[in-house]
Every structure is written in structure tokens, then in C-alpha cells.
KOLMI-239357 format. One record per residue: residue number from 1; x, y, z of N, C-alpha, C in turn. Coordinates in Angstrom, 1 decimal, always signed. Layout:
NUM:X:Y:Z:X:Y:Z:X:Y:Z
...
END
This chain:
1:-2.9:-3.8:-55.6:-3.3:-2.9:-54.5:-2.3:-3.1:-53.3
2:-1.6:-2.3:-52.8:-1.3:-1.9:-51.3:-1.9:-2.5:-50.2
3:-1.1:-3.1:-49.7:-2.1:-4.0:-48.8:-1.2:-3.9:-47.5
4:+0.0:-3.4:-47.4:+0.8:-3.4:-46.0:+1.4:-2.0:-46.1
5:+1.9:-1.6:-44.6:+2.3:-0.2:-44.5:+3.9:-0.6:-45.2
6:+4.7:+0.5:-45.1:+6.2:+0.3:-45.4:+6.5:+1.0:-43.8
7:+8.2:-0.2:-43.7:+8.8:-0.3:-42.6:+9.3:+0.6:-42.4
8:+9.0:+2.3:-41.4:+8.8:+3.3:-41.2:+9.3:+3.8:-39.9
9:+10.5:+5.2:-39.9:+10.2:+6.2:-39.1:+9.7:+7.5:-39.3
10:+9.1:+8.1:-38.2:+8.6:+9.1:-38.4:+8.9:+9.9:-37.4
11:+9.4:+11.2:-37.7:+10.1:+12.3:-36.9:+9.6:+13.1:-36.3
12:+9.1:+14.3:-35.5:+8.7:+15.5:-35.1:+10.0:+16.2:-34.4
13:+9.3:+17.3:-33.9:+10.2:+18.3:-33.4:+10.9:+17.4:-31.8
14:+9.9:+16.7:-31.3:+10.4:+16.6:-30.0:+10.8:+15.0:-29.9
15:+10.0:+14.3:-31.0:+9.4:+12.9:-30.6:+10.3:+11.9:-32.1
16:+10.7:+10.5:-31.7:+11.0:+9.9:-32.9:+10.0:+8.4:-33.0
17:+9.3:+8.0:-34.1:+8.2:+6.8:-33.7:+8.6:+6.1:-35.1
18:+9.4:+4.8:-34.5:+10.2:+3.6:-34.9:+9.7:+2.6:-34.4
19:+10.2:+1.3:-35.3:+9.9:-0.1:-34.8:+10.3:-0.2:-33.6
20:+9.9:-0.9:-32.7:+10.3:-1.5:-31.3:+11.2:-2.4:-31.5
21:+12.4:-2.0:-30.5:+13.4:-2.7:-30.2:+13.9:-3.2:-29.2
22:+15.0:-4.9:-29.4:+15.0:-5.0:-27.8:+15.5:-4.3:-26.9
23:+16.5:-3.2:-27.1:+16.6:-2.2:-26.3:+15.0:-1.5:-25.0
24:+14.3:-1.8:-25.9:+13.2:-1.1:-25.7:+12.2:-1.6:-24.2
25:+12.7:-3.0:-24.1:+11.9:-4.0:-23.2:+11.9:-3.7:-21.9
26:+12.6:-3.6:-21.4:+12.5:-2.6:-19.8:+11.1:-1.5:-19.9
27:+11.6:-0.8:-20.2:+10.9:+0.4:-20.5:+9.6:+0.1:-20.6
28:+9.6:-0.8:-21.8:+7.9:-1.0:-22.2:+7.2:-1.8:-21.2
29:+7.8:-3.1:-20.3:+7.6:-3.7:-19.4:+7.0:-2.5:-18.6
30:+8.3:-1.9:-18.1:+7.1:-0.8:-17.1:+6.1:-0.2:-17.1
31:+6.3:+0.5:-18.5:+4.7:+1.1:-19.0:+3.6:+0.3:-19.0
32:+3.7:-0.9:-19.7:+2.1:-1.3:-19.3:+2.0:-1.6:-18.1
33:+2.7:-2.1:-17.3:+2.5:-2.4:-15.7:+1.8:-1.7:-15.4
34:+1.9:+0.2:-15.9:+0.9:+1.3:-15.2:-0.3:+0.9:-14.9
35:-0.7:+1.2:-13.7:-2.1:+1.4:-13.4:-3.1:+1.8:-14.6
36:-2.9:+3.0:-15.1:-3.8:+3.6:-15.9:-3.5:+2.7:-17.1
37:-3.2:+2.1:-17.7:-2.6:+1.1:-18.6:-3.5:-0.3:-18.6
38:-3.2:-0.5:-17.5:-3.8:-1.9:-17.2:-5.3:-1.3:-16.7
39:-5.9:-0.4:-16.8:-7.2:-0.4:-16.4:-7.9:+0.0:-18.0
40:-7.1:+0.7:-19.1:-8.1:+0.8:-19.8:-7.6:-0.1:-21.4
41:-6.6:-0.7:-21.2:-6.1:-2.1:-22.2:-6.5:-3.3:-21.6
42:-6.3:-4.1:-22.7:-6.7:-5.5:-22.0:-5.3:-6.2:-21.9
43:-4.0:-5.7:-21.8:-2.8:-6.3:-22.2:-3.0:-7.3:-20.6
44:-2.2:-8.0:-20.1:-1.8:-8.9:-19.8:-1.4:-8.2:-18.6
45:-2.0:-8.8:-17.0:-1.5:-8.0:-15.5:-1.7:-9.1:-14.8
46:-0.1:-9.6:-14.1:+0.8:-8.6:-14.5:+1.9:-8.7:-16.1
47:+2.2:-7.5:-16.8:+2.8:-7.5:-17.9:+4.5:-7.8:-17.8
48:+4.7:-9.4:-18.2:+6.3:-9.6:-17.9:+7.0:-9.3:-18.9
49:+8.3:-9.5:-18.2:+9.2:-9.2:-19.5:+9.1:-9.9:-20.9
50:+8.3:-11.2:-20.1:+8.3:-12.6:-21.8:+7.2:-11.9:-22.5
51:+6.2:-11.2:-21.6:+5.1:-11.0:-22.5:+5.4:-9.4:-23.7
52:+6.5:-8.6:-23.0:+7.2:-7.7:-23.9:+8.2:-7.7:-24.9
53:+8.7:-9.1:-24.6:+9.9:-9.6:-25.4:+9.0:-10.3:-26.8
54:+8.0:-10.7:-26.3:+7.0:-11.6:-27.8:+6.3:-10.6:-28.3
55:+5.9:-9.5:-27.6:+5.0:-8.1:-28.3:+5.9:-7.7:-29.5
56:+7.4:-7.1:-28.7:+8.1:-6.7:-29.5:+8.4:-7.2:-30.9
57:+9.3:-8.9:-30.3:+9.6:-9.5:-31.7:+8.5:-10.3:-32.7
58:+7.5:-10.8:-32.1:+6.8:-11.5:-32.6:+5.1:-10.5:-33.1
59:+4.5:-10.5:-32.0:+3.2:-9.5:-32.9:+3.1:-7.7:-33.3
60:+4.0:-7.1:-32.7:+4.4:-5.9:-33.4:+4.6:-5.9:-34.5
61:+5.8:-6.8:-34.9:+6.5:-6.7:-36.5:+4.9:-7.4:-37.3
62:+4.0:-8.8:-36.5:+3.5:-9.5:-37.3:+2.2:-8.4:-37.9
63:+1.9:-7.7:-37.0:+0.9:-6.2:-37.8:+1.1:-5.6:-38.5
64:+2.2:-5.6:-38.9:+2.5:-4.8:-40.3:+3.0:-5.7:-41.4
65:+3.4:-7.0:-41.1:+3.6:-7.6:-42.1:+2.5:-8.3:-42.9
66:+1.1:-8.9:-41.8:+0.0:-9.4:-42.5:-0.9:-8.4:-42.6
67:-0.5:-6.9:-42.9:-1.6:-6.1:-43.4:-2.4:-5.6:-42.1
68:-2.8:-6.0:-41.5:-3.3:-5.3:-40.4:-3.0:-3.8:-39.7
69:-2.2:-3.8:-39.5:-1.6:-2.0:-39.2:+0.1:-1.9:-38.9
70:+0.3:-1.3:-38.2:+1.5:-0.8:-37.8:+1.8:-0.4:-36.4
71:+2.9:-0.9:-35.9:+3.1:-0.3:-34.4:+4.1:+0.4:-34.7
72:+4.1:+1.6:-33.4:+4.8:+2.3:-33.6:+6.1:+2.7:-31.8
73:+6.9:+2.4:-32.0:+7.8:+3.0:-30.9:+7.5:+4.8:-30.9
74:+7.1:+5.4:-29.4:+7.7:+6.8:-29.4:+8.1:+7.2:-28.8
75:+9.4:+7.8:-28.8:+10.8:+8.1:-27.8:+10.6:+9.6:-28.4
76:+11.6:+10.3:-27.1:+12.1:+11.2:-27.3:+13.2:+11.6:-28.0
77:+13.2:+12.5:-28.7:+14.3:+12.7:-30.0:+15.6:+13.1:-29.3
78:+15.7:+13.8:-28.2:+16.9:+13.9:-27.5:+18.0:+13.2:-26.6
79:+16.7:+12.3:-26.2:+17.6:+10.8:-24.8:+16.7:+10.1:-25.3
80:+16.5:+9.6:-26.5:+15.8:+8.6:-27.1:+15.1:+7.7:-25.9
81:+14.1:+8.1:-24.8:+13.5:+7.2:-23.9:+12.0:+6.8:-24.3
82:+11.8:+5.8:-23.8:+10.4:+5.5:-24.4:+9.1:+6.3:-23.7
83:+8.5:+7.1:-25.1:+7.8:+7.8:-24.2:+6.4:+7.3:-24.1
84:+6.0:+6.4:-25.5:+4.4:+5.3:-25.2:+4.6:+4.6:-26.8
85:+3.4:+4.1:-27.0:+3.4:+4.0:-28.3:+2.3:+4.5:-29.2
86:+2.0:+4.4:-30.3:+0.8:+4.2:-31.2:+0.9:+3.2:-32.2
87:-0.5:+2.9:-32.1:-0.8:+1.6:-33.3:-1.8:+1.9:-34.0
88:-1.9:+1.4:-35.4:-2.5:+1.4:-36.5:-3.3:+0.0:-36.3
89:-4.5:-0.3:-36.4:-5.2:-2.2:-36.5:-6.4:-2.0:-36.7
90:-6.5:-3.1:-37.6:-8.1:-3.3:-38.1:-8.2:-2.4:-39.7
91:-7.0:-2.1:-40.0:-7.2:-1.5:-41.5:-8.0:-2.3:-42.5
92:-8.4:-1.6:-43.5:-9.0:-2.1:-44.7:-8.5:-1.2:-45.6
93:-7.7:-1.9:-46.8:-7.1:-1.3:-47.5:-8.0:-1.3:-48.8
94:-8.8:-1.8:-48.5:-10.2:-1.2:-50.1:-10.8:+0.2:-49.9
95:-11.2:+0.1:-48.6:-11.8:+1.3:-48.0:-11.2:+2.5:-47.8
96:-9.8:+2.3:-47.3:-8.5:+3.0:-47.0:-8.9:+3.9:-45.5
97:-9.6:+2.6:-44.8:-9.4:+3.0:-43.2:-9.2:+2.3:-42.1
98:-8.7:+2.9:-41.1:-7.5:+2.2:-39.8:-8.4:+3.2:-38.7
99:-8.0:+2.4:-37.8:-8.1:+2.4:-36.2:-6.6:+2.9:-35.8
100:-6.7:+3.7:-35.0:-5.5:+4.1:-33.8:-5.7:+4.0:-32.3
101:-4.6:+3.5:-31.4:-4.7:+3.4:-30.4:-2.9:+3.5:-29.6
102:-3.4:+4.2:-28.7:-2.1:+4.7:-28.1:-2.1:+4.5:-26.7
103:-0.8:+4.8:-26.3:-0.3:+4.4:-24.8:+0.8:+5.4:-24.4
104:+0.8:+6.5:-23.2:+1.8:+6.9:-22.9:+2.3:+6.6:-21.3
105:+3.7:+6.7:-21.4:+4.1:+6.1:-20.1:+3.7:+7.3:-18.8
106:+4.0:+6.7:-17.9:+3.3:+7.7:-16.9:+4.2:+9.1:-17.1
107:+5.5:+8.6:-16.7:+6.5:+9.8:-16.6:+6.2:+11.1:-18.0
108:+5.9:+10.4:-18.4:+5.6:+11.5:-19.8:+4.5:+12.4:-20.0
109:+3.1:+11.4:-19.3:+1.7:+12.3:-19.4:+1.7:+13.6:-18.7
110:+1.0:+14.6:-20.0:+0.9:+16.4:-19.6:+1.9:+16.7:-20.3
111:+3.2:+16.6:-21.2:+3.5:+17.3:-22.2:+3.4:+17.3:-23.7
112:+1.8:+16.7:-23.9:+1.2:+17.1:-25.5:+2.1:+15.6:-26.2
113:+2.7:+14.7:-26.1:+3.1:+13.8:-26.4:+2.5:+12.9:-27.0
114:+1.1:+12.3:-26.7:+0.1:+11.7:-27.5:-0.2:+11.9:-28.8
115:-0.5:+13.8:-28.2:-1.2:+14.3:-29.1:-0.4:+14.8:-30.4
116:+1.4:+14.8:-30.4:+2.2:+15.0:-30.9:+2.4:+13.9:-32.0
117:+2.6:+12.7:-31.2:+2.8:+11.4:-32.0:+1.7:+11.2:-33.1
118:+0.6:+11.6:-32.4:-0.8:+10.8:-33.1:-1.4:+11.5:-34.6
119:-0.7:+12.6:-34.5:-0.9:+13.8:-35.2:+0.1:+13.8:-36.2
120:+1.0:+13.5:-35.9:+2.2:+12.9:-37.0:+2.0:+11.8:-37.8
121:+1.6:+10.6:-37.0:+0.9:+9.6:-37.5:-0.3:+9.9:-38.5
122:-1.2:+10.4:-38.5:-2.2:+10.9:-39.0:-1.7:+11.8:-40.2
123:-1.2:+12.2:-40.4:-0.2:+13.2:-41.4:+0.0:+12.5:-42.3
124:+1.2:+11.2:-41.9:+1.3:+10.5:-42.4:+0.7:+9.7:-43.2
125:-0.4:+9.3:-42.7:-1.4:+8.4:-43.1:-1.5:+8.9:-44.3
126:-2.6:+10.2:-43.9:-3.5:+11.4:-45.1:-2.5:+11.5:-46.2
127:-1.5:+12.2:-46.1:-1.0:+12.6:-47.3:+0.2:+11.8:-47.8
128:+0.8:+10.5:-47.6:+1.9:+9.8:-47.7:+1.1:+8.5:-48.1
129:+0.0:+8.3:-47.5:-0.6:+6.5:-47.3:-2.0:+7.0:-48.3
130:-2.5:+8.1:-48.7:-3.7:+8.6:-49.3:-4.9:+7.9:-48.6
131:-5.1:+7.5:-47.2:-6.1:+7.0:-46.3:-7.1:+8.2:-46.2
132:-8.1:+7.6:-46.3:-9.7:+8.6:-46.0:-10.2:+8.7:-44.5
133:-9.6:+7.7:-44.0:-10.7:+7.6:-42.5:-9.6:+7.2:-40.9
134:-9.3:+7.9:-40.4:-8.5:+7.5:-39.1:-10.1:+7.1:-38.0
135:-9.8:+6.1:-37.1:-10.8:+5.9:-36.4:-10.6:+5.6:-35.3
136:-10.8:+6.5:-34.1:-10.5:+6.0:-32.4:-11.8:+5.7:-31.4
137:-11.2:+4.7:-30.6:-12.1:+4.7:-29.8:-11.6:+4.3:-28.3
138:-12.6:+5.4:-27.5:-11.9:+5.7:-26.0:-13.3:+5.2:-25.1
139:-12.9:+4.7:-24.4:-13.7:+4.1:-22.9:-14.6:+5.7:-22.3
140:-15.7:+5.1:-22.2:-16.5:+6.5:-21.6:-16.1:+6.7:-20.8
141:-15.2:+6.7:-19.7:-14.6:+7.1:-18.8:-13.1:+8.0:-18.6
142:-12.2:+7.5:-19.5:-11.1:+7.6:-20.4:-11.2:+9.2:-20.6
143:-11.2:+10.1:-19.9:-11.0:+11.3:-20.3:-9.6:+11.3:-21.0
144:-8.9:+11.2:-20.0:-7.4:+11.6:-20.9:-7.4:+11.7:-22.2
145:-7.8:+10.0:-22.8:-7.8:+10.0:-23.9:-8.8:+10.4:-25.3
146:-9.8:+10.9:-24.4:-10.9:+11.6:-25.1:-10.5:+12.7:-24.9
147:-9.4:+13.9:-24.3:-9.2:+15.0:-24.6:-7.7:+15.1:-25.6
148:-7.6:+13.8:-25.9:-6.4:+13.5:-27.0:-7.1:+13.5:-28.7
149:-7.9:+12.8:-28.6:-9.5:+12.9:-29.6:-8.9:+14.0:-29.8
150:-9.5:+14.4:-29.2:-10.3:+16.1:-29.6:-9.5:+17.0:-30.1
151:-7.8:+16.9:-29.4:-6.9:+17.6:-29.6:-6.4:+18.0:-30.9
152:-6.5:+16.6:-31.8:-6.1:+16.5:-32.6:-7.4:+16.6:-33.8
153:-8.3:+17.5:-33.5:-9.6:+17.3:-34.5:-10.4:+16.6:-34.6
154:-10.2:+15.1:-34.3:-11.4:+14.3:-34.3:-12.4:+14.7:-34.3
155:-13.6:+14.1:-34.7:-15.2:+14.4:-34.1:-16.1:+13.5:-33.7
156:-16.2:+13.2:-32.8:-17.4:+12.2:-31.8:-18.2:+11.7:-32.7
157:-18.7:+10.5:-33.3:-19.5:+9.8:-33.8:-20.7:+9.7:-32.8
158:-20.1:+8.8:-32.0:-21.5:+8.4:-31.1:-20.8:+7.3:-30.3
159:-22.0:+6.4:-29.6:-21.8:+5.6:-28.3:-21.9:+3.9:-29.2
160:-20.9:+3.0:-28.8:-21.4:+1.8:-28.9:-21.1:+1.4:-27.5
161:-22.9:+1.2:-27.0:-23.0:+0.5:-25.5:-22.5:-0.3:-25.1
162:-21.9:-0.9:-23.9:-21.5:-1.9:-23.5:-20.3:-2.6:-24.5
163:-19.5:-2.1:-24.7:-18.9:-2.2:-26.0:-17.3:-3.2:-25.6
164:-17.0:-2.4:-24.4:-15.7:-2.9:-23.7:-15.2:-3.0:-22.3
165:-14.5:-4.0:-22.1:-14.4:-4.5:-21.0:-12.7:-3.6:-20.2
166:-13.2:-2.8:-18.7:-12.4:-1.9:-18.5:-11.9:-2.7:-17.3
167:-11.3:-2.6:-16.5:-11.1:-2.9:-15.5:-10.8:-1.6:-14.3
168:-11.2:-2.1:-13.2:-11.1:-1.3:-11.9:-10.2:-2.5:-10.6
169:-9.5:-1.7:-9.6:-8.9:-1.9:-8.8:-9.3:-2.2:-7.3
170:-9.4:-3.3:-6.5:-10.2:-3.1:-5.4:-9.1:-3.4:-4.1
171:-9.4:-3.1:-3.2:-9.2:-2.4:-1.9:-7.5:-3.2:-2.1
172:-7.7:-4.5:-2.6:-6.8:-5.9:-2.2:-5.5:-6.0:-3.0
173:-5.7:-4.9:-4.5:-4.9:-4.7:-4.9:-5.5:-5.6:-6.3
174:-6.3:-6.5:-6.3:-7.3:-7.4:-7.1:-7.5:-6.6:-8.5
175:-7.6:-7.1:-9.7:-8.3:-5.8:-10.9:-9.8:-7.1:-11.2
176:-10.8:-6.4:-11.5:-11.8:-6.9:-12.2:-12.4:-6.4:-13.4
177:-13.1:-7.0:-14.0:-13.0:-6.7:-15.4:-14.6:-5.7:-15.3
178:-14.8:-4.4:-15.7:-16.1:-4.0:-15.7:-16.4:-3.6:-17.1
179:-18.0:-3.5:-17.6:-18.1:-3.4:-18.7:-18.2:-1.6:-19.2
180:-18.1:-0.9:-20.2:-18.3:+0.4:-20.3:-18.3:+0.6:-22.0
181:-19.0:+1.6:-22.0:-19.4:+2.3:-23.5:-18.2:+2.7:-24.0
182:-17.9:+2.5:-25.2:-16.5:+3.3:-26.1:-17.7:+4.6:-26.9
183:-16.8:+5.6:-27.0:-17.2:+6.4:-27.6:-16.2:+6.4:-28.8
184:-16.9:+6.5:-30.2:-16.0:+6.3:-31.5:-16.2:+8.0:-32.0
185:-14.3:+8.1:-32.6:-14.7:+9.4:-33.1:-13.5:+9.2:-34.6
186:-14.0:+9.9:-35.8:-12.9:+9.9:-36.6:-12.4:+11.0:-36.6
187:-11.4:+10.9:-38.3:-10.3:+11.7:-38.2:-10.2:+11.4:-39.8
188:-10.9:+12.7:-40.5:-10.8:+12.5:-42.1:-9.9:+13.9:-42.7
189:-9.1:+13.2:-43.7:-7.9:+14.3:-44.3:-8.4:+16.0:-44.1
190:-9.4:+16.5:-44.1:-10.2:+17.8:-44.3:-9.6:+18.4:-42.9
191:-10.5:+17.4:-41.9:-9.8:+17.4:-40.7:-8.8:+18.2:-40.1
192:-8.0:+17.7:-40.7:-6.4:+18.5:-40.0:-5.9:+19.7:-40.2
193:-6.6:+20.7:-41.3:-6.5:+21.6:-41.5:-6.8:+22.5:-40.4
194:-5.8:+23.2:-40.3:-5.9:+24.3:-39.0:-5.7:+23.5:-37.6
195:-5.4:+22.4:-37.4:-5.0:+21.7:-36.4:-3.3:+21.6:-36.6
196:-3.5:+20.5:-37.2:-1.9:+19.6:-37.6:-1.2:+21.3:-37.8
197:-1.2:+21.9:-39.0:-0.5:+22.8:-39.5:-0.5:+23.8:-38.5
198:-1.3:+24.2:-37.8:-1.1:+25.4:-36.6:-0.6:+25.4:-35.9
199:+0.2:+23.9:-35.4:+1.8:+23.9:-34.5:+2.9:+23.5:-34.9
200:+3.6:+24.0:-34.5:+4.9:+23.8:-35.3:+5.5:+22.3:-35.0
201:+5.4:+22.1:-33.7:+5.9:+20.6:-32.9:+5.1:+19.4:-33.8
202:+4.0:+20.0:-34.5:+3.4:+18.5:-35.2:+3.9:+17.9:-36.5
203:+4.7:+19.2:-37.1:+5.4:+19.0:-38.5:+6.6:+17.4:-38.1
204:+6.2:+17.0:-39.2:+6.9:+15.5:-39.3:+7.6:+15.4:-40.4
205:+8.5:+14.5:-40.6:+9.4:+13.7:-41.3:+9.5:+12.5:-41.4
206:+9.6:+11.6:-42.6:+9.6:+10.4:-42.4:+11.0:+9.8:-43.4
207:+11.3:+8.4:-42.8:+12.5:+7.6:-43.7:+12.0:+6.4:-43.5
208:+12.3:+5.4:-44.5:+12.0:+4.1:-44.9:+13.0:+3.4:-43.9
209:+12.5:+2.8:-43.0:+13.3:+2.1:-42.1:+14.2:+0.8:-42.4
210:+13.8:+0.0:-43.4:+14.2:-0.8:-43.8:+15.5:-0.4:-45.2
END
């Protein structure tokens, strides 16, 4: 049995989503620094360069090697800039279902980019990886990324209370950690019909990166 992804790009019309590279470390450094970033991840604030330089080389690559999921770089296909990422974690490969979670940089949010990548990803998955179940979950608060959900077909499960720890900003510039409900929604092969295929921008391509 299949137990790890294969070392993977994946193309769209606008978007290319590759392993992270050190090229990449600036860029990514700044992105989580985001405000909106650091309030609904738990990454590390403030996010240094060391802590981007070990993401990249060390537990990026190690998620796909010990079976757990896959990260994914996503740039732009024309000035290859980093536009966020997505990740695969928490798979079960008996079951044949994974968790997604994503990040886009500020500069980027409002041109369908999330919902571009995630959707390719998901494509992927279904008909390349033969997976049954994609599975997200967004901070009850987290509109953004509950109108990315949705975008892409998902359907709302339901509430696990008290589930995750968000953080908010105070007057001093200070973050604290507050608690808030995830709302879980999947994303099964049936799904995508009439979604994925009804834009053109979501059609993907993939090559074995290695």
C-alpha cells in the first residue's frame, strides 16, 4: 500500500505549486509575519528567517517523506513570486483521507488564488491519488477562509467547540492566545463536479518533481 505522496508539481493557468525552495525564504518569512497569519496559525511570532529556513529544509520535505502529507509552494506562473502555500497533514492512507490547510500572502488576497491552488490540489488528489475525503477546517471567525470552503464545493459538517486556539492583538502591539470553534467541512470526488470543471483557471497539470 501507498503510504507517501510523490515529489510533485502542479500547474494551473495562473499558479505553479512546488516544493519550497531556498530561494523562497524571504518571501515566506514575510508572509507569516502577516497579521492575518499570525492570528489564525499557530506558526511562531515573531516568524524568523531560522524558523523559515528549518520549515523549508527540514519539516516541509519531512511531511511528505514520513507519510503524513505534502506541502506545497504557490507562485505565480509568470514572475514565479510566492503567492501562499497549501498543505496536505493528518492523512490516512487506509481510509484514503487528508486535511488541507492554506496560507496566502497579503499582496495576493482577492484574486481567487486560494481557491485556485486548492482546487487543483484537490483534483489532484481525487483523480491522480484515488482519495475519498479532503477535509478543512476554518476558525469560526475566519471568514476569508470559510468563503474559500465554500468556493470550492465543500460542505459544512458542523462545529467542534472550543476546538482552537486563535489569537487577537492588543492595543500594545502584544498577541494573546483566544479560544474559538473550528467549523469542519469536506470535499468528496462527487463534489467537484460542476465546480473544478466550470472554470477554466482550475484545469491543472502535473510532473513528478523528482
Amino acid at each position: 500500500m501507498t503510504t507517501t505522496f510523490p515529489d510533485v508539481s502542479i500547474s494551473t493557468e495562473r499558479l505553479v505549486l512546488r516544493p519550497f525552495e531556498e530561494a523562497d525564504v524571504p518571501a515566506y518569512t514575510e508572509m507569516m509575519n502577516d497579521e492575518t497569519v499570525t492570528a489564525w496559525t499557530p506558526v511562531p511570532h515573531p516568524f524568523t528567517r531560522a524558523d523559515a529556513e528549518r520549515w523549508i529544509h527540514e519539516i516541509a520535505p519531512a511531511q511528505r517523506t514520513t507519510g503524513r502529507g505534502i506541502v506545497f509552494a504557490v507562485t505565480e506562473f509568470l514572475t514565479q513570486r510566492l503567492v501562499g502555500t497549501v498543505r496536505l497533514k493528518n492523512t490516512d492512507w487506509r481510509v484514503l483521507t487528508t486535511e488541507a490547510a492554506y496560507a496566502t500572502a497579503p499582496w495576493a488576497r482577492g484574486e481567487g488564488y486560494a481557491t485556485e491552488s486548492l482546487l487543483a490540489v484537490a483534483k489532484w488528489l481525487f483523480r491522480d491519488r484515488k482519495f475519498e475525503r479532503l477535509e478543512l477546517r476554518t476558525a469560526a471567525d475566519n471568514t476569508a477562509s470559510q468563503q474559500v470552503a465554500q468556493k470550492i464545493g465543500a460542505i459544512s459538517e458542523g462545529v467542534l467547540r472550543n476546538a482552537w486556539l486563535a489569537r487577537i492583538r492588543a492595543a500594545d502591539g502584544t498577541w494573546t492566545d483566544t479560544r474559538t470553534d473550528l467549523i469542519v467541512w469536506s470535499l468528496l470526488p462527487e463534489d467537484l463536479d460542476g465546480v473544478a470543471d466550470g472554470s477554466a483557471e482550475s484545469g491543472y497539470a502535473y510532473s513528478d518533481w523528482s
